[in-house]
C-alpha positions in Angstrom: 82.8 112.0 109.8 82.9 108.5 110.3 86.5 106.8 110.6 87.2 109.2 113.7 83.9 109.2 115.6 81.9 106.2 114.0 78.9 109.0 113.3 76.4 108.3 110.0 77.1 110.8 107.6 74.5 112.7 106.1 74.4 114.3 102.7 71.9 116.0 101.0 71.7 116.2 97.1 70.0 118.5 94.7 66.8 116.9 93.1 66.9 114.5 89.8 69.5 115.0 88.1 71.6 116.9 91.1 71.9 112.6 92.3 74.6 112.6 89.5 77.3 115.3 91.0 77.6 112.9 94.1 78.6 109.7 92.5 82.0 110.1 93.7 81.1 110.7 96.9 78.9 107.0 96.9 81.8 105.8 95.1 84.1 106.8 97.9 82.1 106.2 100.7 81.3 102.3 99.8 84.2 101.6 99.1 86.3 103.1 102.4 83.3 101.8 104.4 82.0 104.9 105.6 77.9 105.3 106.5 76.9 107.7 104.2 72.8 108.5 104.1 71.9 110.3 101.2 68.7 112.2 100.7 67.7 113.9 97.9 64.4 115.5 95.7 62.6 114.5 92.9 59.8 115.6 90.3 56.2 114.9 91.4 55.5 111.5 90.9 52.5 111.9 88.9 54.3 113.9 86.3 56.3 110.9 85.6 56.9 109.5 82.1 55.7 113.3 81.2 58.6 115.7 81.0 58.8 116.8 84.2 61.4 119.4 84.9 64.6 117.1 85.5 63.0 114.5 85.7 65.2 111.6 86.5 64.8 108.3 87.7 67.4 108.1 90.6 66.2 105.1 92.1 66.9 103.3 89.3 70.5 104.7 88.9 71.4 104.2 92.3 69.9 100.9 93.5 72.9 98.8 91.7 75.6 101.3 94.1 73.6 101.4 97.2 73.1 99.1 100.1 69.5 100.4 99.8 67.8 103.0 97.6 64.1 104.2 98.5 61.0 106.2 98.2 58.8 107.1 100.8 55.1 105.5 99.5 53.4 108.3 101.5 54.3 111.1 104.2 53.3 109.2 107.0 55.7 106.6 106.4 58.7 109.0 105.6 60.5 108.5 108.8 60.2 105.0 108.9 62.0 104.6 105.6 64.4 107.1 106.5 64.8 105.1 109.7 65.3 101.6 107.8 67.8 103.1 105.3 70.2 104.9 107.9 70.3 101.2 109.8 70.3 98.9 106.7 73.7 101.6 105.4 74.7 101.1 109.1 74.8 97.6 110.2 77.2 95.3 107.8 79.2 96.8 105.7 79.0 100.2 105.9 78.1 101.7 102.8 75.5 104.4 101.1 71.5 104.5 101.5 69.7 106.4 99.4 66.3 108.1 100.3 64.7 109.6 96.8 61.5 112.7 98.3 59.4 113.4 95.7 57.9 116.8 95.9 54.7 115.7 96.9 55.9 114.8 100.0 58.7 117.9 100.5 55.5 119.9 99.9 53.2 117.6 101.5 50.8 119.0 104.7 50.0 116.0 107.8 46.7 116.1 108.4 46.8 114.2 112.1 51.1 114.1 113.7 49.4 111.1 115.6 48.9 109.2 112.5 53.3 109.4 111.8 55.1 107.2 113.7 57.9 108.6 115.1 61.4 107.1 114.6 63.4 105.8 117.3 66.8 106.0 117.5 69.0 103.1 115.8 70.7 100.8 118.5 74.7 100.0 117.7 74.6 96.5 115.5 74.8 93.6 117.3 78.1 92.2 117.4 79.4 88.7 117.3 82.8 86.9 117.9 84.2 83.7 116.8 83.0 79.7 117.7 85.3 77.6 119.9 86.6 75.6 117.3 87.5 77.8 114.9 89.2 79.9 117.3 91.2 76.6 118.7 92.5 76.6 115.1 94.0 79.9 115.0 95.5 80.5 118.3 97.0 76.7 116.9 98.4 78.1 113.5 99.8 81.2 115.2 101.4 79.4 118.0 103.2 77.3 115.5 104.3 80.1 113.1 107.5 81.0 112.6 107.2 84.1 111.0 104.1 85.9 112.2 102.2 89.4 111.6 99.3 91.1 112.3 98.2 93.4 110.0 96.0 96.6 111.5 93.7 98.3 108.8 91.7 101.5 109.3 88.6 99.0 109.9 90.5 98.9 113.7 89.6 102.7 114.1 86.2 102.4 113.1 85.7 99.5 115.9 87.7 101.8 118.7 89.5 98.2 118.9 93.0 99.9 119.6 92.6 99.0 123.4 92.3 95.4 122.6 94.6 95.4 120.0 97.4 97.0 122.1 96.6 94.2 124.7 97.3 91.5 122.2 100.7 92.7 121.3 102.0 93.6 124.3 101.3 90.0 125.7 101.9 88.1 122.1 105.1 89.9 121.0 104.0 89.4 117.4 105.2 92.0 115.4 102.3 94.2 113.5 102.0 96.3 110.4 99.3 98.8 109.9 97.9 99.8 106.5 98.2 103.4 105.6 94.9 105.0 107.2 95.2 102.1 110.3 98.7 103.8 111.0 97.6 105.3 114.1 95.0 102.0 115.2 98.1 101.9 117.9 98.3 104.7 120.3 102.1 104.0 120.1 104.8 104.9 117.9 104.5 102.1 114.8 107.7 100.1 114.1 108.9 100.1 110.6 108.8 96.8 109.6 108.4 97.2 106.1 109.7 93.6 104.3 107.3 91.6 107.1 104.8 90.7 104.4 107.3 89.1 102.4 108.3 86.2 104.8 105.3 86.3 107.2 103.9 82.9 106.8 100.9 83.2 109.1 98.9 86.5 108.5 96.4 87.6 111.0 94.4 90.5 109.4 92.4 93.0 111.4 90.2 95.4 109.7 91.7 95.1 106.5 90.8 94.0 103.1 93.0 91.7 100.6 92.9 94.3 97.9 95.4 96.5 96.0 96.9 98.0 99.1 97.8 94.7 100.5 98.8 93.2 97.4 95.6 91.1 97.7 97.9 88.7 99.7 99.9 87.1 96.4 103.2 86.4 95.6 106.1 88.0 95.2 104.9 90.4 97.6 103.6 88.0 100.0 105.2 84.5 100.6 103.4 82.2 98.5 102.9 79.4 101.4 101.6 82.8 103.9 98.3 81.8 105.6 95.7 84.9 105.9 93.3 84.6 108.7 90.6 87.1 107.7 89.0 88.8 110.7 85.8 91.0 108.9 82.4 92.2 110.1 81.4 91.1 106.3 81.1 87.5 104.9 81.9 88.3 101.3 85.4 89.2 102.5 86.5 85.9 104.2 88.2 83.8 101.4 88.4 86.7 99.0 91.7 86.7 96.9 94.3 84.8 98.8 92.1 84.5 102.1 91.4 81.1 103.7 87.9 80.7 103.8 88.4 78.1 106.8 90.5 79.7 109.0 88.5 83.5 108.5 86.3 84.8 111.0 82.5 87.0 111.0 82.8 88.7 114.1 83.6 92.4 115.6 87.5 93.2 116.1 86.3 94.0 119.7 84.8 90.9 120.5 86.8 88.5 118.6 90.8 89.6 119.4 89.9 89.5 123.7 88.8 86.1 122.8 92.1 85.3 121.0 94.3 86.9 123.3 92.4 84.8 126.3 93.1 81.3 124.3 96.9 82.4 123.3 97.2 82.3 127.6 100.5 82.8 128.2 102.2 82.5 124.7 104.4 84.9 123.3 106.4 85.0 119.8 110.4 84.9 121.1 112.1 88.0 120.1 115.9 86.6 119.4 114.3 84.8 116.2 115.6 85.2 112.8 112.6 86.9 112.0 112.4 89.5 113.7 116.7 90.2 113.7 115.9 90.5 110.0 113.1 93.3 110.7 114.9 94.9 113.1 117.8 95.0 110.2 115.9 96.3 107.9 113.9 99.2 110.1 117.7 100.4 110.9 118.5 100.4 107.2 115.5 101.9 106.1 115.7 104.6 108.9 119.5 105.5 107.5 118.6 105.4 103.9 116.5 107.9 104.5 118.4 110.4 106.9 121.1 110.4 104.0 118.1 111.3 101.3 117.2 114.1 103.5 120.9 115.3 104.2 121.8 115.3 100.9 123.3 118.9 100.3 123.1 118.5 96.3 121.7 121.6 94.5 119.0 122.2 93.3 117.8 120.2 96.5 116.6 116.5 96.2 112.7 115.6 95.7 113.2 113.9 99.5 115.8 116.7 101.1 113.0 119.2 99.9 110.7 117.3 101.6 112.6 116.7 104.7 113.6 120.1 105.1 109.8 121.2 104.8 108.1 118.8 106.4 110.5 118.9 109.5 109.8 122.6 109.8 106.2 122.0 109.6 106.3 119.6 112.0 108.4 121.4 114.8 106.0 124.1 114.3 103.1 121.8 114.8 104.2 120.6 118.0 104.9 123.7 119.1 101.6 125.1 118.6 99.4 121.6 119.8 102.1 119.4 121.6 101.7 115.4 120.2 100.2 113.8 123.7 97.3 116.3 123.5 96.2 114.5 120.5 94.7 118.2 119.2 95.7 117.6 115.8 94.5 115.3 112.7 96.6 115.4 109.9 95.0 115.0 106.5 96.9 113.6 103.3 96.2 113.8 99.8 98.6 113.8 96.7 100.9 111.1 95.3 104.6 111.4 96.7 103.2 114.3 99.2 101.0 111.8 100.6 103.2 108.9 100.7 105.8 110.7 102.3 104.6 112.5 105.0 103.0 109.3 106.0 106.4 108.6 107.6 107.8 112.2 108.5 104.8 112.8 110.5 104.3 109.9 113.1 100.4 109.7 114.4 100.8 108.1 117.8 97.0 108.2 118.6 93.9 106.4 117.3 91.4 108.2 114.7 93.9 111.7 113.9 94.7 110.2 110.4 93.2 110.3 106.9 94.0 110.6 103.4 93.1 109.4 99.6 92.2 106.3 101.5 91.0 102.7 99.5 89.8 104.4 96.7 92.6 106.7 96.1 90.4 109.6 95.4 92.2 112.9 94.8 90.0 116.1 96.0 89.2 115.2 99.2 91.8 116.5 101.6 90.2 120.0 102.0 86.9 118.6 102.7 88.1 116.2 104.9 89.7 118.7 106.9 86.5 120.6 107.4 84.8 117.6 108.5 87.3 116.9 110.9 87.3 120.1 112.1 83.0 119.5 112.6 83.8 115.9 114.2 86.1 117.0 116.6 84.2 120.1 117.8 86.7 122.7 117.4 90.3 120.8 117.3 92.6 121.7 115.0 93.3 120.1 111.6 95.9 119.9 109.2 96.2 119.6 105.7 98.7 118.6 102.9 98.2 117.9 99.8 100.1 117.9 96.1 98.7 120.3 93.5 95.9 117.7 92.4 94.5 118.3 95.9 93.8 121.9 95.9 90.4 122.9 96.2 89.8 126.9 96.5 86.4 126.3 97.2 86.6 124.5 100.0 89.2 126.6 101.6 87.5 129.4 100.9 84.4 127.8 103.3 86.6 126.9 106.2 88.4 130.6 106.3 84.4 131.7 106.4 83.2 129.7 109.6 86.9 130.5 111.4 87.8 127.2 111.1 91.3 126.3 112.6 92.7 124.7 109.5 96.1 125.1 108.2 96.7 123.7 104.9 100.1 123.0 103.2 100.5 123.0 99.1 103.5 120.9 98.1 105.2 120.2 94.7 104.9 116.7 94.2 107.4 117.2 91.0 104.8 115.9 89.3 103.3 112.5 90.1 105.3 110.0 91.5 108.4 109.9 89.2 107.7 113.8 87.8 109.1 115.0 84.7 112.9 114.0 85.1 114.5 111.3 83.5 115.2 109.2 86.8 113.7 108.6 89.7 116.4 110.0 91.8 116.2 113.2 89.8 
């Protein structure tokens, strides 16, 4: 499972036409970044163009949503191939390979082992930081901000950056808001600061993409004049939507924030500004808008009292069972109001114990994360919740069968998002 450990995932597919059932699981994997390898069976080659049974031409289907889509010329050369695609689906980006095995080579006999070379083990990618100038630039434009943030995506997690990343706050002062999966990047509690975005006018983004969860940095969400300064392990994404392609960076969260927080010296954002009296303001009023949702004693209960009541029954029980500093729990979202909510009624305060419908907003998954968290972590416990679209029986039914420690939790979203009643409130 790749946001907690940083592991290669490995998936293998029925032959031909089998490559079909996992689209959504390409789809999902390219687009949250994780390092998914994909092998899978097709008819013998020469029976091509012939009728074969399901016969399909995955190669073909796949190459245009793959990093890299193979087939093996010849047994010998098998793990070399397999070899390239786990590092070219590796390094970058992280996204899918695809290895297509023809059943002439899953049926195939070696005639010499000396004649296959044997695959050696794929070093970590190299990793760069940022150039002297640039960087004089940035530690500049945040130095003379008067409304900073930093912005924390799930990319954070992936790079085990939380070390550095702590180190930069706590000497900066600049106030930081993660995205929903780079919630627990921190291992401390995360200040709600939600109305940052719409006055911060210098941006620095780490691990995180200008897309539809960051309101791909325009206007009215985002002050028009805000400056993004795009810190990504992939080119493509410096400049993209509102990003500044001048003041964005190519470079490894772990190599390039040290290097900031060494040329910002002794600066630190002040912490009587206007600013950050406004956040602080607003996290207070935020905070007591939503005790009075969750005390309200109306009956039927309220969508958010329901929730409160639940989820704070849940969560003492939790605790009680796997206390929050042993870090023995990951909690696993998936639903529409479900999700959002217990986002904030169940605080992560350690690095990598968080995941839900993620970039792609995929519905289904929550079970089968749970399962591969309970795999990644060797035996810790994992917890699920989820709205009725994220019930899968099948999956559950898999982790009761290997004694997996997983407790899920099924609740009414009241349909999605606004339900069935005539107000939101309702």
């Amino acid at each position: 499972m790749a946001p907690p450990t940083g592991a290669h995932i490995i998936a293998r597919s029925l032959r031909d036409l089998g490559v079909t059932v996992v689209f959504g699981i390409i789809g999902n994997a390219n687009v949250n970044a994780f390092p998914l390898l994909l092998l899978a069976g097709s008819s013998e080659t020469n029976l091509v163009s012939r009728g074969a049974f399901q016969e399909f031409d995955a190669i073909s289907l796949l190459t245009p949503h793959t990093k890299l889509a193979r087939r093996p010329p010849s047994i010998n050369s098998t793990p070399h191939v397999i070899q390239d695609t786990y590092r070219t689906s590796w390094y970058g980006r992280l996204r899918t390979g695809f290895v297509d095995l023809p059943a002439y080579l899953v049926k195939g006999v070696v005639q010499d082992t000396e004649d296959v070379a044997e695959a050696a083990p794929v070093p970590d990618a190299p990793k760069g930081g940022v150039e002297e100038a640039r960087l004089f630039n940035i530690t500049h434009l945040i130095k003379s901000a008067k409304a900073p943030l930093v912005v924390i995506g799930k990319g954070a997690a992936y790079a085990r950056a939380e070390g550095v990343i702590r180190d930069l706050i706590d000497k900066t002062n600049l106030p930081f808001l993660p995205t929903p999966m780079g919630k627990a990047s921190l291992p401390i509690p995360t200040p709600l600061i939600q109305p940052a975005h719409e006055e911060a006018d210098v941006v620095l983004i780490l691990g995180a993409r200008l897309n539809w969860i960051l309101h791909f940095g325009d206007a009215p969400k985002w002050d028009p004049v805000a400056q993004f300064i795009q810190v990504d392990i992939s080119a493509e994404e410096i400049g993209r939507n509102s990003g500044n392609p001048e003041l964005g960076t190519i470079g490894d969260i772990g190599i390039v924030v040290p290097q900031l927080t060494s040329a910002l010296g002794s600066w630190s954002y002040p912490t009587s500004t206007p600013y950050i009296q406004h956040l602080s303001a607003a996290k207070s009023k935020n905070e007591a808008t939503a005790a009075s949702k969750a005390s309200n004693p109306k009956s039927p209960m309220t969508y958010a009292h329901a929730h409160a009541h639940a989820f704070t029954i849940t969560e003492r029980t939790l605790h009680s069972l796997s206390p929050p500093d042993d870090a023995g729990i990951v909690y696993v979202s998936e639903g529409a109001n479900t999700m959002d909510i217990s986002r904030s009624i169940f605080p992560v305060s350690h690095p990598r114990l968080r995941l839900d419908a993620g970039t792609y907003a995929t519905m289904g998954v929550g079970l089968g994360y749970a399962i591969a968290a309970h795999a990644a972590y060797n035996g810790s416990a994992a917890e699920g919740r989820s709205g009725p679209r994220g019930r899968r029986n099948v999956v559950s039914l898999e982790g009761d069968r290997y004694g997996m420690d997983i407790l899920i939790f099924v609740v009414n979203n009241g349909g999605i998002y606004h339900g069935d009643s005539d107000d939101a409130e309702s």
